[in-house]
C-alpha positions in Angstrom: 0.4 29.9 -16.6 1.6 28.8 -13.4 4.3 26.5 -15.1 5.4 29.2 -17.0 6.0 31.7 -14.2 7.5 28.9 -11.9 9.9 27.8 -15.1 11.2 32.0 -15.5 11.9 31.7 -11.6 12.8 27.9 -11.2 15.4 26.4 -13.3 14.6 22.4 -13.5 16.4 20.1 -11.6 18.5 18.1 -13.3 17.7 15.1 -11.8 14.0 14.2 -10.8 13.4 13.6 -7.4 11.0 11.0 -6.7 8.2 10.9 -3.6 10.0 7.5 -2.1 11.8 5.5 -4.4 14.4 2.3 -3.4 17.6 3.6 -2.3 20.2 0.6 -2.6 23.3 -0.2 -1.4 24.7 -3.2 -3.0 24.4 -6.2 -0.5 21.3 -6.9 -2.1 23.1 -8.2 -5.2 25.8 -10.4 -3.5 22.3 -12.1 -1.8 20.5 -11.8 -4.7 23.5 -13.3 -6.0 23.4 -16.8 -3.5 19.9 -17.1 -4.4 20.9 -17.4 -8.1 24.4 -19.6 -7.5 22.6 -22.0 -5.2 19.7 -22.8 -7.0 17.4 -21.6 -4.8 15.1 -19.6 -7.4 11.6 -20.4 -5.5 9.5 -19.8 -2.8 12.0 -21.6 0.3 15.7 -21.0 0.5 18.4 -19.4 3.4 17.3 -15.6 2.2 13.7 -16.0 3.1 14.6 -17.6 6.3 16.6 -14.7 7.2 14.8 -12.1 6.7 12.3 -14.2 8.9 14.8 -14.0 11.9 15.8 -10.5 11.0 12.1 -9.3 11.6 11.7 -10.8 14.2 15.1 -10.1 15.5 14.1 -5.9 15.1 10.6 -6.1 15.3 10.5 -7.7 18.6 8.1 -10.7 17.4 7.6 -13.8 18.1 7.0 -15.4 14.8 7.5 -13.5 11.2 5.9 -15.4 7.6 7.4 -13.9 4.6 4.8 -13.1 2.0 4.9 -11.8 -1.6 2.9 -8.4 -0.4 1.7 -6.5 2.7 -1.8 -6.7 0.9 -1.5 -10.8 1.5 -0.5 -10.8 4.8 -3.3 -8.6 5.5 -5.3 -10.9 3.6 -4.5 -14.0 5.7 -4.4 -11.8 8.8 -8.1 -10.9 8.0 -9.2 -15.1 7.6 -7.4 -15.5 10.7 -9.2 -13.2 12.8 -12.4 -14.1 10.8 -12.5 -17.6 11.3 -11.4 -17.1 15.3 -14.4 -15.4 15.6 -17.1 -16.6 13.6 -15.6 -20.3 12.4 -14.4 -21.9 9.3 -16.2 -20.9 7.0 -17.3 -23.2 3.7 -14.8 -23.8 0.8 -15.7 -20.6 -1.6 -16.9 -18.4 1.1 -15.3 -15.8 3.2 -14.2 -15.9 6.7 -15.9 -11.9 6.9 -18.7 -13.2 5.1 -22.1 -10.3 5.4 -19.6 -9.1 9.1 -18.4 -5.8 9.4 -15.2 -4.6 10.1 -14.1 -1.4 11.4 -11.0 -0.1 9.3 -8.9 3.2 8.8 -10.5 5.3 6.9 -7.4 7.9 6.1 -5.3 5.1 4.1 -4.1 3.1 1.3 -7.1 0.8 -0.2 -4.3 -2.1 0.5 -5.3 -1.9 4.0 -9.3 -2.6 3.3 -9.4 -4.5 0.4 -8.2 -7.8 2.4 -11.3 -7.3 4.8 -13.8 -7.8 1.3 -11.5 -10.4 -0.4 -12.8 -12.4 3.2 -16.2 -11.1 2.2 -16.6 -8.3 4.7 -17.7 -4.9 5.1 -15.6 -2.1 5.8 -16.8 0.5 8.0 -14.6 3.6 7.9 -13.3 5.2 11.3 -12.7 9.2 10.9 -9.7 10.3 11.6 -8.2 12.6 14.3 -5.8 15.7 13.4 -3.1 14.9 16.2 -1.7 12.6 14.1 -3.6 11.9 10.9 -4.9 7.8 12.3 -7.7 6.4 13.5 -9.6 8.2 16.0 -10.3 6.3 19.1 -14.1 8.3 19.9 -15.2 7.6 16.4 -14.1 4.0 16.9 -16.3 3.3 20.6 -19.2 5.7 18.4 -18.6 3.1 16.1 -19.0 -0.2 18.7 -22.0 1.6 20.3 -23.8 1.2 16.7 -22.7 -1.8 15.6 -22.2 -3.5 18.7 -21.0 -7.2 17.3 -18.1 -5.9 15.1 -15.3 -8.2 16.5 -11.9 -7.0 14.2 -10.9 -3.5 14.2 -7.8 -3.1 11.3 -5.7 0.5 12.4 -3.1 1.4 10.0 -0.1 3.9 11.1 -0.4 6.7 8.0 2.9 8.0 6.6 4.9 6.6 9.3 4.1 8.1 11.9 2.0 5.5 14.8 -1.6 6.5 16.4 -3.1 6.5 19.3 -2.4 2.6 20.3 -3.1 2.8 23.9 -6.6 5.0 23.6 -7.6 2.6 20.7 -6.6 -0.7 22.1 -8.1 0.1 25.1 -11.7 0.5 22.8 -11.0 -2.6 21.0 -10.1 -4.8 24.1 -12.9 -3.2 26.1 -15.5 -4.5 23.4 -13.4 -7.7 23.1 -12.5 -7.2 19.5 -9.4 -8.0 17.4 -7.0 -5.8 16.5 -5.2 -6.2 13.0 -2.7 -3.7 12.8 -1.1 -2.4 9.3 2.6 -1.3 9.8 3.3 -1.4 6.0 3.7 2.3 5.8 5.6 2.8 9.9 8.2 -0.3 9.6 10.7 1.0 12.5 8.3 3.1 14.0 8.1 3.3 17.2 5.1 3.8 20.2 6.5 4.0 23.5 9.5 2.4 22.9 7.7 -0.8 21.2 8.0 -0.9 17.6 4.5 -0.9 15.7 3.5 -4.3 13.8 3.8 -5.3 17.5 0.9 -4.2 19.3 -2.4 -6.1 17.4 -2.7 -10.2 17.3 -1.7 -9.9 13.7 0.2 -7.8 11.9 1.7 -6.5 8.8 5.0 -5.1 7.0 5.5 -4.0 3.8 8.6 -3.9 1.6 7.0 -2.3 -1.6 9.2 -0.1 -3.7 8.5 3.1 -2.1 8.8 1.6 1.3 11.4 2.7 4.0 13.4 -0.5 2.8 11.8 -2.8 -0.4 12.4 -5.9 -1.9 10.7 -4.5 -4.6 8.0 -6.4 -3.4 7.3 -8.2 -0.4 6.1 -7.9 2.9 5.5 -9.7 6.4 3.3 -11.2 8.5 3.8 -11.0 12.1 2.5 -12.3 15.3 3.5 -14.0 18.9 0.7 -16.8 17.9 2.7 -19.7 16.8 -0.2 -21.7 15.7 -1.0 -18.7 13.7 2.6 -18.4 12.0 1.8 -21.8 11.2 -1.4 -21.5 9.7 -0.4 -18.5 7.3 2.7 -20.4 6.8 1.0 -23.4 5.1 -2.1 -21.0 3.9 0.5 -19.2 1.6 1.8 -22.1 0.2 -1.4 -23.3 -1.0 -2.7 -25.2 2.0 -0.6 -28.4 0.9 -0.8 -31.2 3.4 1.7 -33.2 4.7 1.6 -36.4 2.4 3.5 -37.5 -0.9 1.3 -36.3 -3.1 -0.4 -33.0 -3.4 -3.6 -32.8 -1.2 -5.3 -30.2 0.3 -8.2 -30.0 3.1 -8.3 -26.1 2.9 -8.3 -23.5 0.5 -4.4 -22.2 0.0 -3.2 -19.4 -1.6 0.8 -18.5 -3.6 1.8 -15.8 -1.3 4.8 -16.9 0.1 7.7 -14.6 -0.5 10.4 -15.7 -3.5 14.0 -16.1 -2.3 15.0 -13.6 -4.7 13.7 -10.5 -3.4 14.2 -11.9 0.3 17.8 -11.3 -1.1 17.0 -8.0 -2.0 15.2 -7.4 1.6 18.1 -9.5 3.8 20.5 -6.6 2.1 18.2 -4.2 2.8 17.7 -4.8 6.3 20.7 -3.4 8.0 19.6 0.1 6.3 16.8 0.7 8.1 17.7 2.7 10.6 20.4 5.0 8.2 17.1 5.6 6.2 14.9 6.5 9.3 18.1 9.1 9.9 17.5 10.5 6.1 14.0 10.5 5.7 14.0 12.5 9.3 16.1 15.4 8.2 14.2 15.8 5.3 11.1 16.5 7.6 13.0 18.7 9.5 14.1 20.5 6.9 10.8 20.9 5.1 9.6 22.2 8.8 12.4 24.8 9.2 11.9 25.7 5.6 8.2 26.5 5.7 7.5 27.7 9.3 6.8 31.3 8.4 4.2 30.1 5.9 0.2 29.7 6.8 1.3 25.6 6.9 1.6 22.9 9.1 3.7 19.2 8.8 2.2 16.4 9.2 2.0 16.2 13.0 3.7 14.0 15.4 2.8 12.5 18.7 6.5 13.0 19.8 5.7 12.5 23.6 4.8 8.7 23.0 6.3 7.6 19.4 9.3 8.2 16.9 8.2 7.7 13.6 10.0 6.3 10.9 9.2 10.0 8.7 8.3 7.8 5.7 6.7 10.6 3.4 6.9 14.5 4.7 3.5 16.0 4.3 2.2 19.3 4.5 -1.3 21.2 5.5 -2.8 24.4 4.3 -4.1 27.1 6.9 -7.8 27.0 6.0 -8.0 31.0 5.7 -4.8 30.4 3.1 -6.4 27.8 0.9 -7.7 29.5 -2.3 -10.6 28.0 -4.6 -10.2 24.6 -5.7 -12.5 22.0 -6.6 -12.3 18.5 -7.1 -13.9 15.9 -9.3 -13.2 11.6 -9.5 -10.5 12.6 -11.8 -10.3 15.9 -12.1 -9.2 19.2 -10.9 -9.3 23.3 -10.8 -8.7 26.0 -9.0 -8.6 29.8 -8.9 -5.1 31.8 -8.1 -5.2 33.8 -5.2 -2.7 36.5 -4.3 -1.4 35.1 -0.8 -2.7 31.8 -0.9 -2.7 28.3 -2.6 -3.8 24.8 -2.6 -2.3 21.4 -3.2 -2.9 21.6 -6.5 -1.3 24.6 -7.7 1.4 23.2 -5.3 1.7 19.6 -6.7 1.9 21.6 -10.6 4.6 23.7 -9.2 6.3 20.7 -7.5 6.5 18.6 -10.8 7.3 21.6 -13.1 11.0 21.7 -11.9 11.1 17.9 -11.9 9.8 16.4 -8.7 6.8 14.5 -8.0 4.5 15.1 -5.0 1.4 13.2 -4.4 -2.2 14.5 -2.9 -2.8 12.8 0.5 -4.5 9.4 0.2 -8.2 10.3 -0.4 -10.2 8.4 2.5 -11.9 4.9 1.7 -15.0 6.8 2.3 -14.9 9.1 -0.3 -13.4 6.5 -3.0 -16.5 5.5 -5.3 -15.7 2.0 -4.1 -17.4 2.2 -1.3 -19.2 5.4 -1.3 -22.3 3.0 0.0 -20.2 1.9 2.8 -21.0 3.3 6.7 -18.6 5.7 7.7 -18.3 6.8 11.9 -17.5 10.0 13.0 -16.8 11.5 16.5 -20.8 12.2 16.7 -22.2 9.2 14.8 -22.9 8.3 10.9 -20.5 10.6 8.8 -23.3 10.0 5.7 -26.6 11.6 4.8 -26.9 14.3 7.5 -27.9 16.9 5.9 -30.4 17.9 2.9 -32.5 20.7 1.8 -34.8 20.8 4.8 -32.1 20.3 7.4 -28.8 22.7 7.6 -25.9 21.7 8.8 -23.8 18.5 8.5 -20.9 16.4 10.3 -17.0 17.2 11.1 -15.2 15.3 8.8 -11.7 15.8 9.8 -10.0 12.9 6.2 -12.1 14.7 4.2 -10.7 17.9 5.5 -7.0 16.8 5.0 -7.2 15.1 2.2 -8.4 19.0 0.6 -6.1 21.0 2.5 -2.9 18.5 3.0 -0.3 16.8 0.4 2.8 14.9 0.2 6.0 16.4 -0.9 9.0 14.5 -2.3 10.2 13.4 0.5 12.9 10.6 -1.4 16.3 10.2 1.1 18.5 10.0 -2.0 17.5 14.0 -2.1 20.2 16.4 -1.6 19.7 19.1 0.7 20.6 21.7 -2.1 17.5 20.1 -4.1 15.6 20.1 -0.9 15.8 24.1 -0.9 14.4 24.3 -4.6 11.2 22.7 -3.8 11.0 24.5 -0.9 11.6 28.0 -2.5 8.9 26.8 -4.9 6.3 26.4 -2.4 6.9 29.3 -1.1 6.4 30.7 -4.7 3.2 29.7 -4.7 1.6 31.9 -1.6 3.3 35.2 -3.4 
């Protein structure tokens, strides 16, 4: 029913506009190019070393090890900060091995999974509404139960940075390690410092949908030259120096091929053009929509710039109308006035673009439904039952059911812009 009435209002788009997909400009063939001429078809070569110095050049780093994902620079980043805390741990076991590890809880599962590939536990850290990150009063809840965590990972959701000084001044209080995920914020910026700057390790992503891609790729980055080094020879499986192969730890093939470093080295002077595009499309969405019983994703404009990665939207809870949500799937009930990010998201893709829900929180995902989970007050699980009323704030799960992300790609033009925006609107008629 509701593509039906949306199709008799909406004509199609012509051409579909993506969520975030690779814009290119053509430098990253003539690199791509080199890479091809000269041989160097491998894991070493002039491209990767560029892009090395090009990080570090914007970033503001010391020391930058291309990888061949954000996810295995997070890895390494998480064996890092394991064994610096706890030791070297045997060959087969994890550096997190049966330790916990307080982690983002509104995120991609990119940003966890590295802590269990160590053997670790994730504990999930609310979130806070000012700007959709980690909440720093769930995080000292979270020390003041488990007192002898030692790495906290805080990722920057959608772009946009959190509250770095109120939660590196929990983690440095209780003498903890921060590990901070930048894949999503690359050229982000907290208080004039850019993020993937402020924990001992840190990450960048150039995935596809990334503010610039390689297609793949990502970074790791740190002021710690012994451990560039270490991730450095880590990610090209742990070889030693000697004639033959021979190894003394346990290496991994995660260093970044030459080829997409081509594609990233082109990529790179793009950056900020991008940051321009993907922030006119928020403003736009927010100009478009004010009059509406919505909110943006919000901004902590006082001490950061994001990048404006994905534009993302939040229903008024007295406009949300019925909708339920299983693992898989979903319903909901029309309302005259109101709607949900469902009927939005079916509106959205009926004239050919693609929106996306918010990222569910780790704690809900099945995955880890057994994992501990910290809000503002204490445990976020089990607080209420038949015999006692009542229950816990908690502010992901509230997002996740009230918020998505709409297309937000900067190859969009601002005519198509206005579609998707009159559609949306549509949808609270």
């Amino acid at each position: 029913m509701l593509k039906e009435n949306v199709l008799k209002k909406f004509s199609p788009l012509i051409k579909k506009v993506w969520l975030s997909s690779p814009t290119m400009h053509g430098e990253e063939l003539k690199y791509m190019q080199e890479a091809y001429e000269t041989n160097w078809m491998s894991t070493v070569g002039k491209n990767i070393n560029e892009v090395e110095r090009m990080a570090c050049e914007y970033i503001g780093c010391k020391y930058a090890v291309a990888l061949s994902a954000g996810t295995a620079s997070l890895h390494l980043a998480m064996k890092l900060a394991g064994i610096e805390c706890y030791g070297m741990p045997k060959v087969g076991h994890g550096a997190l091995e049966g330790k916990k590890v307080f982690c983002s809880d509104m995120t991609f599962d990119a940003t966890v999974n590295p802590v269990v590939y160590e053997g670790g536990e994730p504990v999930f850290i609310d979130t806070e509404y000012d700007t959709w990150n980690m909440d720093p009063v769930a995080l000292e809840k979270a020390f003041e139960i488990y007192p002898d965590t030692k790495v906290v990972v805080v990722a920057h959701l959608y772009g946009t940075p959190g509250k770095v000084d109120e939660l590196n001044a929990v983690i440095k209080k209780h003498s903890a390690i921060l590990v901070e995920d930048a894949a999503e914020s690359m050229g982000a910026t907290y208080k004039g410092v850019q993020t993937g700057t402020f924990g001992k390790y840190n990450t960048i992503s150039f995935n596809g949908n990334k503010i610039i891609t390689g297609s793949a790729g990502g970074c790791f980055l740190t002021d710690d030259e012994e451990a560039a080094n270490k991730v450095r020879k880590w990610s090209t499986q742990a070889r030693e120096n000697a004639a033959w192969y021979q190894h003394e730890e346990l290496g991994y093939n995660y260093r970044m091929s030459n080829v997409v470093a081509g594609v990233v080295r082109g990529q790179f002077p793009y950056l900020k053009e991008h940051i321009a595009q993907k922030k006119a499309i928020y403003e736009r969405y927010k100009e478009g929509l004010k009059d509406l019983p919505v909110s943006m994703n919000p901004m902590d404009l006082k001490n950061s710039e994001p990048n404006y990665w994905l534009s993302c939207m939040i229903i008024n809870e007295e406009a949300m109308c019925k909708q339920v949500r299983g693992e898989q799937d979903v319903c909901y009930v029309k309302e005259a006035g109101k709607s949900c990010p469902t009927e939005i998201l079916e509106a959205i893709v009926s004239i050919n673009a693609e929106g996306r829900p918010i990222w569910k929180p780790m704690h809900m995902q099945p995955i880890y439904r057994l994992n501990p989970f910290i809000v503002r007050d204490g445990n976020g699980r089990a607080r209420s039952n038949a015999y006692i009323a009542g229950g816990v704030a908690d502010v992901g799960m509230d997002i996740f059911e009230r918020g998505l992300c709409l297309p937000s790609d900067n190859k969009m033009t601002a005519e198509q812009q206005e579609r998707i925006i009159e559609v949306i609107r549509s949808c609270f008629e």
